[in-house]
N, C-alpha and C positions, 0 to 999 in steps of 0.2 A: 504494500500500500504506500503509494508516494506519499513523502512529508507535505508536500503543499498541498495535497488533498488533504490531510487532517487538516493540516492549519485552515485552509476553506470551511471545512465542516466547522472547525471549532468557533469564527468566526461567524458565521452562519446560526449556528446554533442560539451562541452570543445576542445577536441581531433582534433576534424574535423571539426568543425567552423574552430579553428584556419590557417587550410592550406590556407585560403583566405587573411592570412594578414602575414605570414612569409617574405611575400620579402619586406612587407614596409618601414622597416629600411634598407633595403640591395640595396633601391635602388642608391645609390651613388656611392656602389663598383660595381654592375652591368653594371651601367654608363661609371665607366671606362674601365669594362672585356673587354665587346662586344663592347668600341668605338660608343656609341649610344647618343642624347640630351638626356635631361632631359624629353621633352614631349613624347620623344618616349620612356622611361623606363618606365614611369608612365601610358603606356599603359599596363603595364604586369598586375597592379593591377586592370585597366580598366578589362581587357578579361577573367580578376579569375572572377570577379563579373557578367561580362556578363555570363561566364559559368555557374556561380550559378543561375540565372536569368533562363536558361536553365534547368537545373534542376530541379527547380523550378516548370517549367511552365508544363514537360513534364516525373518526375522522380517521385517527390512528390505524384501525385495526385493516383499512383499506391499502395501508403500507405492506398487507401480505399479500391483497388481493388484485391492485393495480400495480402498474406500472409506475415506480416511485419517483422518480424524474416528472414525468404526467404529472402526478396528482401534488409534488411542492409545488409548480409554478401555479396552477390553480388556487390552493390555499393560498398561497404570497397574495396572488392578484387581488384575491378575497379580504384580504389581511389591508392592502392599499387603500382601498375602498373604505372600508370599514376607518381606519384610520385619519384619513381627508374628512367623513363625516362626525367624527370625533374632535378633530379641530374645529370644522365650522359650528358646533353645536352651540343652539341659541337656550337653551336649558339644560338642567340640569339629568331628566327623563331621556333625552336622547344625547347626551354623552354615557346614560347608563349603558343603554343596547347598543351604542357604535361598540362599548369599551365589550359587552359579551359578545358582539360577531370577531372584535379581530383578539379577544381570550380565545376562542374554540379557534379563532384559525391559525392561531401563533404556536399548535402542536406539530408548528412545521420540525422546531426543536426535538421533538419525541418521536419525527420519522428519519433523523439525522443522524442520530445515537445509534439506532439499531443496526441503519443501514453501513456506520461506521463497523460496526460489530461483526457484523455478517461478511464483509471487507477484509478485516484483521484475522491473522494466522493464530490458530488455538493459542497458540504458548505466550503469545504478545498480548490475548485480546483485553487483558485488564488495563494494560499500560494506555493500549489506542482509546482505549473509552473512558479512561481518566483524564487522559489530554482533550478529546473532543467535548467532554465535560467539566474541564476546568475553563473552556472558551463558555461554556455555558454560563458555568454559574458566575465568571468575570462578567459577563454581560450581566445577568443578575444586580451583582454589585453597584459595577458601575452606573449600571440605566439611572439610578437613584442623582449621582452626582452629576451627570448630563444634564438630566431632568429640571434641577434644582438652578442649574448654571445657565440656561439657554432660558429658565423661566423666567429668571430676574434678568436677563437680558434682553427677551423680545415677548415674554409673554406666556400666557402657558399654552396656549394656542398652537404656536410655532411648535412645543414640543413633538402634539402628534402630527403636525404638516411633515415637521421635517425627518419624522420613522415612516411615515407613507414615502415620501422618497426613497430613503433607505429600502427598502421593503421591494420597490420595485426594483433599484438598480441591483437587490439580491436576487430574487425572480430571473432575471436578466442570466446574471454570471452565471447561478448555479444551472440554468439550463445549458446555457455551453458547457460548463467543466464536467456536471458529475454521468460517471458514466449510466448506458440505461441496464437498467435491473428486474430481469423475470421476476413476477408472481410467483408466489411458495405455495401459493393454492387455488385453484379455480373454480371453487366453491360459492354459491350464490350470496351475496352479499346479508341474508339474513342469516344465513348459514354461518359466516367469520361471525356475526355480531352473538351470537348463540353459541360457536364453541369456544369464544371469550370468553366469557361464565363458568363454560366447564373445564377452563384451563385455572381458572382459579378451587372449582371443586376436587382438578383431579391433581394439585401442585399444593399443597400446604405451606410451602417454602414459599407461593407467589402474596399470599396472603402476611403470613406473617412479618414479610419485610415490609408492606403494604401497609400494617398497621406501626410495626414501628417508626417509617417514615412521616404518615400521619400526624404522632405524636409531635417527633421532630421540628417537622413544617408547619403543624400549628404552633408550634412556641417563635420558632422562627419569624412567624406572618404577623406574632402578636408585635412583637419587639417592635419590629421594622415599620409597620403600622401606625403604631404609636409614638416613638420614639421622639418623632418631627413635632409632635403636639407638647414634647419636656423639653425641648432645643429654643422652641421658637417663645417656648411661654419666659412666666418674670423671675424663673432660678437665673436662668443663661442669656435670655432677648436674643439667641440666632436667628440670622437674617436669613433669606433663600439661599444665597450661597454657602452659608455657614454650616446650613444642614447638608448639605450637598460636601464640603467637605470632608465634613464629618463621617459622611458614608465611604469616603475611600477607605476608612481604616478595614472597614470590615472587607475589600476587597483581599487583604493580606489574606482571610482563611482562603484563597482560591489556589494557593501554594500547596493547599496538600491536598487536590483532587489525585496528583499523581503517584503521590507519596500510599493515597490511599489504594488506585490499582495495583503498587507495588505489594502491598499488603494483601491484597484479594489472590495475588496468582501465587505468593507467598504461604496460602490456606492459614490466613488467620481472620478470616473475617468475624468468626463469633466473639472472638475475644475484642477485637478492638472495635465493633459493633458498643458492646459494655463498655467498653472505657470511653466511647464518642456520648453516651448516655450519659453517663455521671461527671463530665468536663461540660456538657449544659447546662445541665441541670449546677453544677458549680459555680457554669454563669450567669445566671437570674439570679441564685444568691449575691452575687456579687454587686449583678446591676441595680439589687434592691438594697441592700448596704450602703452601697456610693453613689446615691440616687444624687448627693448634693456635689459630685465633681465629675466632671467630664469624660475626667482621664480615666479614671474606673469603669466609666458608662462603655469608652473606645474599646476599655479591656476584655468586656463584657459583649459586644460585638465583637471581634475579633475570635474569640470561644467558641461563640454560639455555631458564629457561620463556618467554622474549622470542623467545628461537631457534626453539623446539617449537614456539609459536603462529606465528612467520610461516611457516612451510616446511606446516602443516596450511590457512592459509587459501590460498595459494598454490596448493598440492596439489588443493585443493577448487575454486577456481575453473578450475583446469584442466580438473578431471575433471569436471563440470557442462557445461561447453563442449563436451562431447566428442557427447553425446546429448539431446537436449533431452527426449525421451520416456521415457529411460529413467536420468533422475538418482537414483531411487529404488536403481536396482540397479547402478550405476555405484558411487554414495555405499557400497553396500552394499560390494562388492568392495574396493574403496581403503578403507573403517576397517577390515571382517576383516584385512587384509593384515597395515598397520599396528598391530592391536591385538595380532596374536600376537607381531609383534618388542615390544611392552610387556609381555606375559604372559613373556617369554625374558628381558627386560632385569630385571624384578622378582627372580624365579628365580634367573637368574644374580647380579645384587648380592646377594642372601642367600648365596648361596653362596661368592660374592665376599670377603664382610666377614668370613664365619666364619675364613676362610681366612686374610685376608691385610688383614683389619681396612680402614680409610676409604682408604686407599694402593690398595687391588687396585682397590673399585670405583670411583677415580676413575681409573686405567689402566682399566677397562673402559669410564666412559663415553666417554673420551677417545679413545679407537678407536674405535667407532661414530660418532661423525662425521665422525672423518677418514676410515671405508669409504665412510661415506656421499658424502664429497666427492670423493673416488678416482674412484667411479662419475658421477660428475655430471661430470667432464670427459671425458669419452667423449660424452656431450650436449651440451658449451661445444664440441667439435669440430664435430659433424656441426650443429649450430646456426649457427656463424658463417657457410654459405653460405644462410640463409634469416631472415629478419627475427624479431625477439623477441615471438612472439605466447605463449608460455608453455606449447604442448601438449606440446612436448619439446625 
């Protein structure tokens, strides 16, 4: 697999992940556009992730049954559209459905990964899917601090003008570079959406990583969510860019997506699955501790998202393992899973903070890792009479 094809993918990836976290930082001035609370802006992040969720469940699984070249430049194009009406939005009601058509259509990310996967030589394929997922979750990161910098510059409008750009001139490339890729099955299209389901009935391991991700991602989506509402208020007065800075630190956890494949094809996933559990769950203590200085808060980001990235590539080289034909709809299964405990995690931290201010949601992120790691020794038991291959 050539290097500059991953690095395409990884940046790709990047690209369109990202549309699911641009309004994170922006929900304050959105708060004041549209005259909306706080629980109700924090549904806009809610309804990108339900729509991804959507995507998910119902866009993904077409990556075994189409032609995957075909069906990114469609989604993209879908993605542009959707994004252009998200700019011009003259309320607040229709930035909600521009932001769910181009969440469900931004799973161009989730047919990149596999199709990187399916690419990659057995013995490499943790390393190649930690690289093409370290592009991912940097996009993740950074989307925040773009977001935040292009808002206080021209507006938050321009934000999504200028990822509909983006969007197309990716459409564009990746139709010339990536190569085209047979169907893994010719099965009629209710037929993949149905033996989805029982890829999860008949793989215990697609489930179980599924929900510990979940956990993960909802402490994750509370933090990040939130976060911009303890920056901007009368502890700290950050301005748009400030918060926006402030988000690069957490880009620092994107260092160990690969550190984390090294560890997947190493066969240690179960164990350092546990230890990404209890190093989040150490960071909401932390962030709820040193709620009154910054530099704790940075610390506490930097943690979290070091934690959320290993237990995702981990997750993913499991669930890849599971079917070699049907990664498309495996991948499919395990993000919906996970994406609605982030749609629950965003939700609940708005609801969290109104309540009970940066104290509730860092008690909430701080329980979800520790349910998370509750459940994973029920696994370290039935694990210890069989060798550390990582499918559960």
């Amino acid at each position: 697999m050539p290097g500059w094809l991953v690095v395409l993918l990884a940046v790709a990836s990047g690209m369109t992940v990202a549309n699911l976290y641009y309004a994170q930082p922006l929900l304050s001035s959105l708060r004041d556009v549209f005259h909306i609370s706080t629980a109700t802006a924090g549904t806009l992040i809610t309804l990108t992730q339900v729509g991804y969720v959507i995507g998910m469940v119902f866009l993904v699984p077409l990556g075994d049954r189409l032609e995957k070249r075909g069906l990114i430049t469609v989604l993209l194009t879908v993605t542009t559209l959707a994004l252009v009406a998200a700019g011009l939005a003259t309320g607040f009601p229709m930035l909600l459905a521009a932001s769910l058509i181009s969440g469900a259509t931004s799973v161009v990310a989730q047919i990149l990964v596999p199709f990187a996967a399916s690419l990659a030589p057995d013995h490499v394929r943790g390393r190649i899917v930690g690289r093409v997922m370290s592009g991912l979750l940097t996009g993740i990161l950074l989307s925040r601090t773009l977001s935040s910098l292009v808002s206080d510059v021209a507006g938050w409008r321009v934000v999504y003008l200028g990822s509909a750009v983006l969007m197309a001139l990716l459409a564009v490339a990746l139709r010339a570079a990536l190569p085209k890729h047979a169907p893994t099955t010719t099965v009629p299209y209710h037929h993949v959406l149905r033996s989805t389901a029982a890829l999860v009935r008949r793989h215990p391991a697609l489930l179980r990583r599924g929900l510990y991700q979940a956990a993960m991602f909802g402490a994750f989506s509370a933090f990040w969510t939130t976060v911009s509402y303890v920056l901007t208020g009368p502890r700290f007065h950050y301005s748009p860019i400030g918060v926006g800075i402030f988000a690069l630190v957490g880009a620092a956890g994107a260092a160990i997506a690969p550190l984390a494949g090294h560890w997947a094809d190493h066969g240690l996933t179960r164990r350092m699955t546990g230890a990404a559990f209890a190093a989040a769950a150490l960071a909401f203590a932390l962030a709820g501790f040193g709620g009154h200085s910054v530099v704790l808060i940075a610390l506490a980001a930097i943690l979290i998202d070091m934690a959320v990235q290993t237990t995702l590539i981990l997750g993913q080289h499991t669930v890849y393992q599971l079917d070699a034909g049907a990664r498309a709809r495996l991948n499919s299964a395990f993000i919906a899973t996970f994406f609605l405990g982030g749609a629950l995690g965003s939700q609940l931290g708005s609801i969290a903070y109104r309540a009970g201010g940066w104290g509730a949601v860092s008690a909430l992120g701080t329980a979800l890792p520790v349910l998370a790691l509750l459940y994973w020794t029920t696994e370290h038991r039935r694990a210890r009479r069989t060798p550390d291959h990582g499918a559960e």
